[in-house]
N, C-alpha and C positions, 0 to 999 in steps of 0.2 A: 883781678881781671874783671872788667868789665861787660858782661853779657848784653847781647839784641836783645828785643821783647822777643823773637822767635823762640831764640834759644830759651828764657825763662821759662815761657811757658812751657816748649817740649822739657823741659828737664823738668819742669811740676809738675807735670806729666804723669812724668818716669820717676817720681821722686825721688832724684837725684838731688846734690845739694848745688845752692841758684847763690848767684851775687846779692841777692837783696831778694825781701817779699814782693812777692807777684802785684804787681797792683791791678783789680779788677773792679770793676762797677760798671750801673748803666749810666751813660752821660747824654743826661739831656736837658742842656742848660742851653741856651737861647746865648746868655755875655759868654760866654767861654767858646763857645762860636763862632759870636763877633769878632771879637779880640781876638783869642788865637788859631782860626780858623779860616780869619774872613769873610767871613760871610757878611752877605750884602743883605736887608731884610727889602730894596729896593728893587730885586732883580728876582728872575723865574728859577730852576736850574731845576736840569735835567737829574734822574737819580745818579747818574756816576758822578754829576759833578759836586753832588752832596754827598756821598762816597769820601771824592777830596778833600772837603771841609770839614768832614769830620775828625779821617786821618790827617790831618797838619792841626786840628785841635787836642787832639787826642795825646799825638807826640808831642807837642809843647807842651803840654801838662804832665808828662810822662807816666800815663795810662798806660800800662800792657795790654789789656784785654779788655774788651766791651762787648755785650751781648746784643746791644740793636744800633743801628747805626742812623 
């Protein structure tokens, strides 16, 4: 069975047993942005829309959890 990040992480939680190790880190990589996040380093953005960019980098990389975004 394949778990959400949500679920992972409540269930590490709860130390319950998960489909795989939690993967957590801070990401702050500039390419990994670019790439899988989109990010434009040509344009402004507001903070929710760095928000976005982070979550569609994050999930392409299949990050669970990050402490700064």
């Amino acid at each position: 069975m394949t778990m959400t990040n949500r679920e992972r992480f409540t269930r590490t939680l709860d130390r319950a047993p998960v489909d795989r190790v939690l993967t957590y880190d801070v990401m702050d990589n500039r390419e990994i942005l670019i790439r899988h996040g989109g990010l434009d380093m040509g344009r402004t953005y507001s903070f929710e829309e760095l928000v976005h960019v982070n979550a569609r980098a994050l999930a392409a990389i299949g990050l669970d959890v990050t402490r700064n975004v």
